[in-house]
Steps between C-alpha positions, in 0.01 A plus 500: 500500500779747380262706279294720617254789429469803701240786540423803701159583615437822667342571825292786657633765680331322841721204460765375687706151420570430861192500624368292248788233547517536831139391540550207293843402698268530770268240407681224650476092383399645109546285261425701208785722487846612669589775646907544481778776493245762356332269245161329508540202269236239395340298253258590262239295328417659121135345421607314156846521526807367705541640825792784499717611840503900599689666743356816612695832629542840577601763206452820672324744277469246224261273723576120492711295371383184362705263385372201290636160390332258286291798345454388088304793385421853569141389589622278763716830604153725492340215772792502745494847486070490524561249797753738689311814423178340644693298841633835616203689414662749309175640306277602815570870559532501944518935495125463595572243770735695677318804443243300711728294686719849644160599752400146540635424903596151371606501166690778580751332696534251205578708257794674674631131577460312161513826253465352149384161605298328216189263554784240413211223276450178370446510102423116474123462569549151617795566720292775645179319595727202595663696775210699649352091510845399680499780713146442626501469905885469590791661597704668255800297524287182481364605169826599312608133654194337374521735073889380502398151574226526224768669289768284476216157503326637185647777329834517258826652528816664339851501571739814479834505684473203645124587706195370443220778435105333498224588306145472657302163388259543246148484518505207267752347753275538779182484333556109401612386899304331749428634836752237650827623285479796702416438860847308533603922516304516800286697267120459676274258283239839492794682321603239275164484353478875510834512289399213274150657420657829416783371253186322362282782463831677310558248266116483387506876440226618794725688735744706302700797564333679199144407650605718839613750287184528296253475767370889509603556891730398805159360644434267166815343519474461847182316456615293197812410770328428789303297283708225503595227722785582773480883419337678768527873503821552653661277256294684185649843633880386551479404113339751363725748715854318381409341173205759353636813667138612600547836725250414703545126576508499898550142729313645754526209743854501383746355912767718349292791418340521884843442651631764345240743599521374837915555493465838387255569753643398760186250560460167718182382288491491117251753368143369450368484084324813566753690674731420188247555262478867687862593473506372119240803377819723413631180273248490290594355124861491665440171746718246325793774518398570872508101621816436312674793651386400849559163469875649456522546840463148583656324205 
């Protein structure tokens, strides 16, 4: 992997590399990516095409750096590039978040701390939905155990320098198991069907990506989410917050999202629905920014 291809892509003025990186080195037991000397490295599954390796840092002014081996065309350049753009969230304009976010009592703690943060995302539908279903009703650490474990069962990997880099399983991977292959994971037989029936509902075309997009409003694709099995409505607004970038997505029964109300406040009780749903009014069409810049302070 000698050859490679490399690209710039510019950033907004309310950017900044190390927070970004930083967040992701943060992360913990991820298995999608590494976090090393500066660079965030990973695979990168082209639909149609060969996967390709990028490594991803800072150019100052000039934005990132992306560098790409295994690239064979300049439309496989134009995806990496559409991928990166759209992980960092490069194309949501945050002047009228912190416009907001500068007299919120909150937020504006946050923004002082984690200046040019992005709502770091998942791209890959399936890889989105697959972790808010992993995720469900367990510790943090327990869940990035349990997605590596699924990860390196199921999915497909590269090699560059002598690492191994993974690639999240397919939904036709997962969409023709049984409920037994994955319980050996000490995955929970509930979420093994819940994984199963969504890869399924992929593959057959009636829960797409596009279809979320499409639906008219937040609340539509919520609906067509919650919808199906094993997505309740914490699990529809996690995905549509880090996979469909809606504004207003908001986990409101999010553990992370109370405790770090409570930390900031100084509280011994988490704060009731209502009492969030109170302190949220100055959020408005900014919630998926607000909970991912709280749960900052946590994780």
């Amino acid at each position: 992997m000698e050859q490679y291809d490399e690209i710039q892509i510019p950033v907004p003025a309310e950017f900044s590399f190390h927070q970004n990186m930083k967040y992701l080195m943060d992360a913990g037991n991820e298995c999608m990516y590494e976090v090393e000397d500066g660079h965030i490295r990973r695979a990168l599954s082209i639909p149609g095409e060969a996967p390709v390796f990028i490594d991803i840092s800072d150019a100052g002014t000039d934005g990132l750096l992306v560098k790409i081996w295994g690239a064979a065309d300049d439309t496989t350049i134009q995806k990496v590039q559409h991928y990166v753009t759209d992980w960092f969230d490069l194309e949501t304009d945050l002047r009228p978040f912190y416009a907001m976010a500068q007299e919120d009592r909150y937020l504006q703690k946050a923004i002082e701390q984690f200046y040019g943060l992005r709502n770091m995302g998942i791209p890959d539908f399936f890889e989105a939905v697959s972790w808010g279903i992993i995720g469900q009703q367990i510790n943090l650490a327990f869940a990035f155990t349990l997605k590596r474990r699924f990860v390196e069962t199921f999915g497909s990997s590269i090699e560059w320098q002598g690492k191994r880099y993974w690639l999240f399983p397919t939904p036709e991977t997962i969409a023709a198991l049984s409920v037994e292959e994955l319980v050996p994971l000490q995955m929970t037989q509930r979420k093994s069907e819940y994984l199963i029936g969504v890869a399924r509902l992929i593959v057959e075309g009636s829960l797409t990506k596009e279809a979320l997009q499409a639906a008219g409003s937040f609340k539509d694709a919520e609906k067509l989410l919650t919808a199906v099995r094993g997505i309740g409505p914490w699990t529809a607004n996690y995905v549509l917050m880090r996979c469909l970038r809606s504004p207003n997505a908001f986990p409101l029964a999010d553990v992370g999202l109370l405790n770090a109300i409570k930390y900031l406040d100084n509280l011994d009780e988490k704060p009731s629905r209502e009492e969030l749903l109170r302190l949220a009014v100055p959020w408005a069409d900014w919630e998926s920014y607000a909970t991912f810049y709280l749960w900052r302070f946590l994780y």
